[in-house]
C-alpha positions, -999 to +999 in steps of 0.1 A: +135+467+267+128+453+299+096+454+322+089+444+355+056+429+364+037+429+401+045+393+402+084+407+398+081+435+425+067+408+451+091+383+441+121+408+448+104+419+482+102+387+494+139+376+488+146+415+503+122+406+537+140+373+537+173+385+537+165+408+567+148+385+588+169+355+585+197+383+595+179+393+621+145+396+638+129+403+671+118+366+674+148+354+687+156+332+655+179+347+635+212+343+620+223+371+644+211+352+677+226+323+659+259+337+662+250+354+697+245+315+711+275+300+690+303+331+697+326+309+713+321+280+697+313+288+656+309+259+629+312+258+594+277+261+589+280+295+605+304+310+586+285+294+557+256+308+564+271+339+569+290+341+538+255+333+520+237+363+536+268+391+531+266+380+492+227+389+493+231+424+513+261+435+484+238+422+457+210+443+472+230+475+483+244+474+452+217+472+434+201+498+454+228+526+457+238+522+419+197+524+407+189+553+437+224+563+440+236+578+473+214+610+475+185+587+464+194+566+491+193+591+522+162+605+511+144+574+507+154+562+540+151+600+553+110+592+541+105+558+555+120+574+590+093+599+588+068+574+575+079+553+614+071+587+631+038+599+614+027+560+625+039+570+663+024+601+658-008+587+650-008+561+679-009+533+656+031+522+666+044+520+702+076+534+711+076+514+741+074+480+721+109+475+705+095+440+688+069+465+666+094+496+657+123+464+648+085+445+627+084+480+608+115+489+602+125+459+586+094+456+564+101+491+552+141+481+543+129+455+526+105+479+507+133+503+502+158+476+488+128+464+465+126+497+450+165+501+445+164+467+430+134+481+407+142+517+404+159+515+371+132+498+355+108+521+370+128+556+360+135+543+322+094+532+321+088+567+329+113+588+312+126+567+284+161+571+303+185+540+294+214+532+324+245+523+311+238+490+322+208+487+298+223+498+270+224+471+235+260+469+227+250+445+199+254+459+163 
């Protein structure tokens, strides 16, 4: 039976904020303003870099949609939307200040992907339910 640890949950968010922000952030240095600067004239190292980042957003989405699955999905990004507005609601995020909605919102996609790639683990810890994935097919 598997288990997953804090040190695995932090581990997992931090490749999941990685992946966002080297795809893009409001800083200016991303693989997205990368692109922006290169359109006309794209390297190797580009497409490289690009072909590196779309392999760690399928391994994540797919991941995520299998373990939340797509209901799972819309409601957990349906809370984290509402999470964004109670913090404008309470004053404590600007709307006027794109750079600290685009901070938020990707801290809490990379929280959402860290649960989709922890969910399973999490749902099996507290029901005893097995995935098809988990299941021993040695006899």
């Amino acid at each position: 039976m598997k288990h997953i640890s804090l040190s695995g949950i932090a581990l997992r968010f931090v490749f999941a904020l990685l992946l966002i922000l080297a795809t893009y952030n409001p800083t200016g240095k991303s693989y997205y303003h990368w692109v922006a600067e290169n359109w006309s004239n794209l390297t190797p190292y580009i497409a490289i870099a690009g072909l590196g980042l779309l392999i760690g957003w399928v391994v994540y989405l797919n991941a995520t949609l299998r373990s939340l699955g797509f209901a799972g999905l819309l409601l957990a990004g349906a809370f984290l939307a509402c999470f964004v507005w109670l913090l404008v609601y309470w004053g404590w995020l600007d709307m006027d200040r794109y750079s600290s909605i685009a901070w938020v919102s990707e801290i809490l996609l990379a929280i959402l992907l860290t649960v989709g790639m922890c969910w399973s683990i999490i749902r099996r810890a507290i029901s005893g339910q097995v995935d098809m994935d988990d299941v021993d097919d040695r006899t």
